[in-house]
Structure formats: C-alpha cells, structure tokens
C-alpha positions as CSV (number, residue, x, y, z in Angstrom):
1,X,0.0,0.0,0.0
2,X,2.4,3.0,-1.3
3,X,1.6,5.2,1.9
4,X,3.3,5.8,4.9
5,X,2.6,6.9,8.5
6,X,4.2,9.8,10.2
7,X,5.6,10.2,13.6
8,X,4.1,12.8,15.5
9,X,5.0,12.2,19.1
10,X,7.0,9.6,20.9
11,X,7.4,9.1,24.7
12,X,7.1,6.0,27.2
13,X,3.4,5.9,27.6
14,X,2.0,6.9,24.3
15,X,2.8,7.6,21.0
16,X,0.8,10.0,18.1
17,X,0.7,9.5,14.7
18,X,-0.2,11.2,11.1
19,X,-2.3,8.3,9.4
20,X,-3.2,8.3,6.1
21,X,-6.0,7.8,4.1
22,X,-7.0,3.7,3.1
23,X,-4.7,2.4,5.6
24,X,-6.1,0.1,8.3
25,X,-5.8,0.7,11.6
26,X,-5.4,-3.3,12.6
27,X,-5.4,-6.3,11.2
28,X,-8.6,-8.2,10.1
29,X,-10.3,-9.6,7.0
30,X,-8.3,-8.9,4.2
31,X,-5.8,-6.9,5.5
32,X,-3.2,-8.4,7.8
33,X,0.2,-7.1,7.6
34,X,-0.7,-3.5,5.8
35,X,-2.1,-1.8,8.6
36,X,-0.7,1.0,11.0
37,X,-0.2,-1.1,13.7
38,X,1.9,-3.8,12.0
39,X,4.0,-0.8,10.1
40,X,4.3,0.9,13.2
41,X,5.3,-2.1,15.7
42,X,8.1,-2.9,13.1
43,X,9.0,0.9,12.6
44,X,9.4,1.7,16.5
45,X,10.6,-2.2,17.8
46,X,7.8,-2.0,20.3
47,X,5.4,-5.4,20.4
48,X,3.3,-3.7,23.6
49,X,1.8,-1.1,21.7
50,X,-2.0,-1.0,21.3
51,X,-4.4,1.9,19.7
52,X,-6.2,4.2,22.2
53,X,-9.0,4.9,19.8
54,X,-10.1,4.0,16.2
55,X,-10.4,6.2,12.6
56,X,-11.9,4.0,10.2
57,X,-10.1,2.5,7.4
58,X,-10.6,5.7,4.7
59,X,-10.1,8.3,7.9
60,X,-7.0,10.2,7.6
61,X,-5.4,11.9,10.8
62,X,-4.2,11.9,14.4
63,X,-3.9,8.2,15.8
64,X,-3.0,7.2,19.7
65,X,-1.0,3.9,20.6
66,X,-0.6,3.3,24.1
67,X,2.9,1.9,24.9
68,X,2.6,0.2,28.9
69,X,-0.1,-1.9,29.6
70,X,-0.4,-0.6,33.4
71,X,-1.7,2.7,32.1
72,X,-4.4,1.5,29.4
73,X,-7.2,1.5,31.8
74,X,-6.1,5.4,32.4
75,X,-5.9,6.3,28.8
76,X,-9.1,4.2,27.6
77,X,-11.2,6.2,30.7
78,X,-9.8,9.4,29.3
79,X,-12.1,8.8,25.8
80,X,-14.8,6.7,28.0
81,X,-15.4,9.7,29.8
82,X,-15.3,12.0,27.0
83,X,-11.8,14.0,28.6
84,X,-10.5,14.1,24.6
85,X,-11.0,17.5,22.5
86,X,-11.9,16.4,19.0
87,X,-11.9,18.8,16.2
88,X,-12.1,17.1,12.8
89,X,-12.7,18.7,9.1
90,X,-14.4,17.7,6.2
91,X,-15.1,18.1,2.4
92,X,-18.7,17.9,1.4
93,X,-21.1,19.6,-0.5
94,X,-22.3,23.3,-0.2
95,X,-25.7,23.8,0.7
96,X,-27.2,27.8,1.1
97,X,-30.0,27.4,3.4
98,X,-28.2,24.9,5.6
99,X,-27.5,26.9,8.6
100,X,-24.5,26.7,10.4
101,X,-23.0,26.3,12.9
102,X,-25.3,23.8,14.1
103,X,-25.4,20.8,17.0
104,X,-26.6,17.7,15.8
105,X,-27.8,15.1,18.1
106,X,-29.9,11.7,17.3
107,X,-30.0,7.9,18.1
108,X,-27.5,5.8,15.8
109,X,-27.8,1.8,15.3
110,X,-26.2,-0.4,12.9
111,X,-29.1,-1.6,10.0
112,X,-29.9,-5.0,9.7
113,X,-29.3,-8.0,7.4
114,X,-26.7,-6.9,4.7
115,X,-26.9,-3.3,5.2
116,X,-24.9,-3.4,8.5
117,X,-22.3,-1.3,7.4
118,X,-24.7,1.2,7.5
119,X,-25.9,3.3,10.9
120,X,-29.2,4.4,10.8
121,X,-31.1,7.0,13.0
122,X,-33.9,5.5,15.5
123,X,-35.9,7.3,18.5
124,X,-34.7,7.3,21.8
125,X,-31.8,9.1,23.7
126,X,-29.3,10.2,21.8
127,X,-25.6,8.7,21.5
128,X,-24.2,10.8,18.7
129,X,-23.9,14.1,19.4
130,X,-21.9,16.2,16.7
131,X,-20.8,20.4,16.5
132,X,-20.9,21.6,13.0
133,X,-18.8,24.8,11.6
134,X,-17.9,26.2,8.1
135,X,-14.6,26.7,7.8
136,X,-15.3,28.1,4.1
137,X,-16.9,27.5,0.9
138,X,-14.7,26.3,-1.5
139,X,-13.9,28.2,-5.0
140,X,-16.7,27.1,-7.5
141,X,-16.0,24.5,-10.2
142,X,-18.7,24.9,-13.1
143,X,-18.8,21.6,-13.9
144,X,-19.2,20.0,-10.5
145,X,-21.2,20.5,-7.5
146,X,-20.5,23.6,-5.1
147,X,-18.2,22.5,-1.9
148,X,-17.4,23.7,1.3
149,X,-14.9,23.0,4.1
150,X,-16.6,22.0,7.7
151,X,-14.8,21.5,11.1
152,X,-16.8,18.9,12.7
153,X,-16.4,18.5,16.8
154,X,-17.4,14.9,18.1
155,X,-18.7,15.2,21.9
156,X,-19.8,11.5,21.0
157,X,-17.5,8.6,19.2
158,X,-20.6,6.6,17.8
159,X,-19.5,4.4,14.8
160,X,-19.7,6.5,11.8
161,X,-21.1,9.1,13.8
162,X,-19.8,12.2,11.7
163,X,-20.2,10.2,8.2
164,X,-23.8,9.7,9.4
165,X,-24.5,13.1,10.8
166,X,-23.2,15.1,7.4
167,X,-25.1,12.9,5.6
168,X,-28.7,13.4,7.5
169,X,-28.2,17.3,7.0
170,X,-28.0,16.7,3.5
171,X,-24.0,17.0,2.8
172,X,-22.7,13.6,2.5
173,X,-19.0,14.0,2.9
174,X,-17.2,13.4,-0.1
175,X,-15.7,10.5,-1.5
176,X,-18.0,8.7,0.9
177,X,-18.9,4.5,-0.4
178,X,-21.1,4.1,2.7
179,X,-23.4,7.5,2.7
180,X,-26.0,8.2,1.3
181,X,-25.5,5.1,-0.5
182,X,-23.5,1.6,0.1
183,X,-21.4,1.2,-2.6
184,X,-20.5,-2.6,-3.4
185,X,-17.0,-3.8,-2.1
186,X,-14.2,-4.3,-4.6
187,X,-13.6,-7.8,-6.3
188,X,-10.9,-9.5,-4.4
189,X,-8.5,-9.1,-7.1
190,X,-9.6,-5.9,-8.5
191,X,-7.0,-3.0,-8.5
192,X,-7.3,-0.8,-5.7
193,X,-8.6,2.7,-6.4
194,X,-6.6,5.4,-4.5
195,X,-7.8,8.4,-6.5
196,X,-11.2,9.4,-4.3
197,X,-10.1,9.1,-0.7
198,X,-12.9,10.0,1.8
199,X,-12.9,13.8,2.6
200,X,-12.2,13.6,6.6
201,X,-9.3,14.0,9.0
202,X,-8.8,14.2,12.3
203,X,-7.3,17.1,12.9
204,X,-6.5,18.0,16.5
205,X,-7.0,15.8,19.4
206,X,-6.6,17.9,23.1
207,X,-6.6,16.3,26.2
208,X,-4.8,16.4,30.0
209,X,-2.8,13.5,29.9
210,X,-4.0,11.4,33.0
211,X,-0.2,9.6,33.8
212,X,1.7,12.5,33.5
213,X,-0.5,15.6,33.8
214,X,0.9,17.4,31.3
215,X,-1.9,19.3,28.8
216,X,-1.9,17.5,25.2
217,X,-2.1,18.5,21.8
218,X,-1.7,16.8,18.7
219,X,-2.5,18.1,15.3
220,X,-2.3,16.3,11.9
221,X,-0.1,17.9,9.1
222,X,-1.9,16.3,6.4
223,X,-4.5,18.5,3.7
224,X,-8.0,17.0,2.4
225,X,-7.8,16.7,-1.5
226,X,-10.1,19.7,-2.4
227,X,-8.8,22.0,0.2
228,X,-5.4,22.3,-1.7
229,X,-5.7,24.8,-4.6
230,X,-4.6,23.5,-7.8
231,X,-1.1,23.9,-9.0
C-alpha cells in the first residue's frame, strides 16, 4: 500500500501519529500485515503497543498507541469519559440554506441484514452528538457541485457518527462509499482505487494526559484533496 505513517509524538506511555488515508488501523479480513499497527510495531521495535481509539479505514489523521499496559485503563477512561477535545474537518457539498454552525444530536444503530455497514437513525436518547462549523466554501467549479470546508467536533464517538450526521443534513461527505449510498466492495482481485479518498481528518486531538498531567495537543499535518488549490 504506497503510503506511509508519520511520527508525531513519541514518549514511554503513548505515542501519536499522522495516518493516512486507506490504511487500516489493525489487522482483520483482508488486511493483515498492511495496517498501522503492523507498520508501526516494526518501525518503533515496540510489540506492547496498542491503539487508544479508532479512525476508520478511509479516515486520515491523528492516531494514539498506548505503549505500557499498566496505564491502558487510564488512557481508555480518558475517551470513555469523553476528557479528549476532537476537532475534525471535512469536504462535502455546499448547501445555502443549511444553517451553520449547528449541534446535531440523534440515536444511531447499525441496520440489519446486509446493510450493516450502515448506521441508521432511530428514537430514543441520543448517543451521537456532533458540533458543525464552516470553515469556508470552497472556490466554484462549473462543472461539479459547489463544496465547502466543515470542522466537525465529536462530543460522542458513535461508529460512523460524523459520516452519518453530514449525511442526514444533506451534505454527504465526499468521497464517501457508505453514505448516502452503500457502494458494493471491490472484487478480491480488482486493483485498488486510490484516487477518491474520503474527505475527513482528524485534525486535533486535546486532552490532560491522566499519567503525567501534562496538557496534550496533537495536530495532523496532512491536507484533504479539495482544500489544496490547484497547482
């Protein structure tokens, strides 16, 4: 898979990296030895590491290993107990008389039978709870539809939580095979297709670590696609 991880931070109880788009974040299914962990166990000689959190497979952005297994249960309560600052960004289309910012807030569960992949919004209390901004609307291209830049802040980490909740206000993020629509999985021995990565990162994680005290902050360096103006 012709990407590679970045370093961001190194110490002995954690370490933060710059993932990148397509690459898993462990192994499972059809990917085994391509995924961050693998790369980065190899990369840093360290067979104790484990991730603190998730990003999903087409996610780009700041990742967390823990490094001791005495302080897992610390760092795992930290996200548990929602102590972690999230601020992610998005590409996805532009919509006028969407108004922003805006909090949105709903039920999510996976969908039955085959569409499981999918989340779907039912009644009852809410577990995804999501702050959406516009960074800025993005120069127009006359032959495709208008975009815009968000920064998305998760209070929640429901799966597919901001996917889902950019796709219910009617701005499916782009580059998205999941919303609105589930897009058939590639043939086993089909090419792979690198060109349309998702339109996310996480872009900033903030917290107060709970070993050493110390106030964290770790940003990614990496751009989405559209946000880069052409050369």
């Amino acid at each position: 898979m012709p990407f590679e991880i970045e370093l961001l931070h190194q110490d002995e109880h954690l370490v933060a990296i710059d993932k990148p788009h397509f690459l898993p974040v462990t192994p499972g299914g059809r990917y085994l030895q391509e995924t961050v962990l693998v790369r980065l166990k190899r990369l840093l000689e360290i067979d104790t590491l484990v991730p603190m959190h998730r990003l999903d497979l087409e996610t780009a952005g700041v990742l967390l290993f823990m490094v001791q297994p005495a302080t897992r249960h610390a760092y795992q309560a930290m996200f548990r107990e929602r102590r972690v600052h999230k601020v992610y960004e998005a590409v996805a289309p532009w919509r006028e008389d969407l108004a922003l910012p805006v909090t949105v807030q709903s039920r999510l569960q996976e969908r039955p039978g085959d569409a499981f992949m999918q989340m779907e919004t039912v009644s009852g209390e809410p577990n995804a709870i999501t702050h959406i901004e516009l960074i800025r609307r993005l120069p127009d291209n006359p032959a495709a539809t208008p975009l815009a830049h968000y920064r998305l802040h998760p209070q929640t980490g429901a799966k597919h939580q901001l996917r889902a909740h950019m796709n219910a206000l009617g701005v499916p993020i782009c580059g998205d095979r999941i919303y609105p629509r589930l897009w058939p999985a590639a043939a086993d021995d089909a090419e792979p297709d690198y060109s349309q990565p998702l339109q996310l990162l996480a872009r900033e994680l903030r917290f107060t670590d709970p070993v050493s005290g110390k106030a964290r902050c770790f940003t990614s360096r990496r751009q989405l696609q559209q946000t880069v103006p052409a050369a």
